[in-house]
C-alpha positions as CSV (number, residue, x, y, z in Angstrom):
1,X,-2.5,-27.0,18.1
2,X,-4.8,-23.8,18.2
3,X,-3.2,-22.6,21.1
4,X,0.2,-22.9,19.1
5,X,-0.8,-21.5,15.9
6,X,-2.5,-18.3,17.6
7,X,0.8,-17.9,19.8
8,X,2.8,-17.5,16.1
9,X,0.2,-15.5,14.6
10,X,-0.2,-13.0,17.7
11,X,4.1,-13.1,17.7
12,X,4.6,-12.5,13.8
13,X,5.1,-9.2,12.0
14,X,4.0,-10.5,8.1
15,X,1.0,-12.5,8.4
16,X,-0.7,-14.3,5.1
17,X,-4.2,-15.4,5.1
18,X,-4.4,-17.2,1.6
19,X,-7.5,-18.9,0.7
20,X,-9.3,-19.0,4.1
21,X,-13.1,-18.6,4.3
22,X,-13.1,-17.3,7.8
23,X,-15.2,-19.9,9.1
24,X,-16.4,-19.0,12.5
25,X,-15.8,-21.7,14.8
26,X,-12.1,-21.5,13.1
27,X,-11.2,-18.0,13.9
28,X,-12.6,-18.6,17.5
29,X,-10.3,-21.4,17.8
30,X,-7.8,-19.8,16.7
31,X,-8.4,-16.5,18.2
32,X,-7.6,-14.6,15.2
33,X,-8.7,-11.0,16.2
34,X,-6.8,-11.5,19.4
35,X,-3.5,-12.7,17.7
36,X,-4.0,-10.0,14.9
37,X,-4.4,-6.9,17.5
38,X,-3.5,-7.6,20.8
39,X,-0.2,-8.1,20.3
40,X,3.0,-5.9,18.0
41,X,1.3,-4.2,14.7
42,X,1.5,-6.2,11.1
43,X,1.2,-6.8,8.0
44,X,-1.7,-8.5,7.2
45,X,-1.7,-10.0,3.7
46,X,-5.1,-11.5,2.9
47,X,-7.0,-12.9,-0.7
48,X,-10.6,-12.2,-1.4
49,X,-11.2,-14.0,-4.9
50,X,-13.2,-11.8,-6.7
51,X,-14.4,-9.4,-3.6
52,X,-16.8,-11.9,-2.2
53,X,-19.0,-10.3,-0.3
54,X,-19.1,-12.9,2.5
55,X,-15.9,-13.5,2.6
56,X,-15.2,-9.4,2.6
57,X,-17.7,-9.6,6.0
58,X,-16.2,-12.7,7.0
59,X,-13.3,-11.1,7.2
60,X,-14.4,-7.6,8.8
61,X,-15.7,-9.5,11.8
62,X,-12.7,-11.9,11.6
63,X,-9.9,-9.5,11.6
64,X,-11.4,-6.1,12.7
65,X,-15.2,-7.1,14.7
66,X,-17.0,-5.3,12.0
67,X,-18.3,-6.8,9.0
68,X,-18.2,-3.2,6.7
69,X,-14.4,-3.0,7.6
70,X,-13.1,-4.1,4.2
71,X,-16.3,-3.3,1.9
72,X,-14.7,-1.4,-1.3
73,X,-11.4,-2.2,-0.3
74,X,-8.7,-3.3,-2.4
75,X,-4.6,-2.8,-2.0
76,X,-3.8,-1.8,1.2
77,X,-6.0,0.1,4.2
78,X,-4.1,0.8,7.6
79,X,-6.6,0.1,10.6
80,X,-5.2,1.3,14.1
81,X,-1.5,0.0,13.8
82,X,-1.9,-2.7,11.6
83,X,-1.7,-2.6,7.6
84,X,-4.5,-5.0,6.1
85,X,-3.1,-6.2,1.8
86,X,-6.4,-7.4,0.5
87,X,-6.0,-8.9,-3.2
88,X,-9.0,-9.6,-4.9
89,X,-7.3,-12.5,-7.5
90,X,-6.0,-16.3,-7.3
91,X,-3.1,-16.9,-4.9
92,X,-0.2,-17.8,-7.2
93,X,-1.4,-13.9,-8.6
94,X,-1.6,-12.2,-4.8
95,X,1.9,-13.2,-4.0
96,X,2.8,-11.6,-7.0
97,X,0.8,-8.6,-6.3
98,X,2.1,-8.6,-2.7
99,X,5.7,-8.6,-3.9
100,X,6.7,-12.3,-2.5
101,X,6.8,-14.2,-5.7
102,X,7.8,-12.8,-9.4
């Protein structure tokens, strides 16, 4: 199953990380900075409820291997070839922000 879900995330162009915690043992299962950055560049579309700052380092290590990646960032940041979306409210609220639900 991990296998299969990192093959669509590495082959995607829009990826949405909604609600995630970036729970270590799951981003090594699912080799999420792999899938993220060795592969075609995306559109990474991820919530951060408030800025948590866990969750902003979670991320960072998650997505980019450093935890100070996202600090102060919300909107959109390009990092190499990728373009990170970070919304800082509810779901239903970042898919309006992000343009994928009115």
């Amino acid at each position: 199953r991990f296998e299969q879900a990192h093959e669509w995330i590495s082959q995607c162009s829009n990826l949405f990380i909604l609600g995630y915690g970036f729970d270590q043992t799951n981003n090594s299962l699912l080799r999420l900075r792999d899938a993220v950055w060795n592969h075609k560049p995306k559109n990474v579309y991820l919530t951060n409820f408030k800025l948590k700052d866990s969750i902003t380092k979670a991320a960072g290590m998650a997505l980019v291997g450093n935890e100070a990646a996202f600090q102060n960032k919300v909107g959109a940041c390009s990092l190499g070839l990728n373009k990170f979306h970070i919304a800082s409210c509810n779901v239903p609220d970042a898919l309006k922000e992000f343009g994928i639900r009115n």
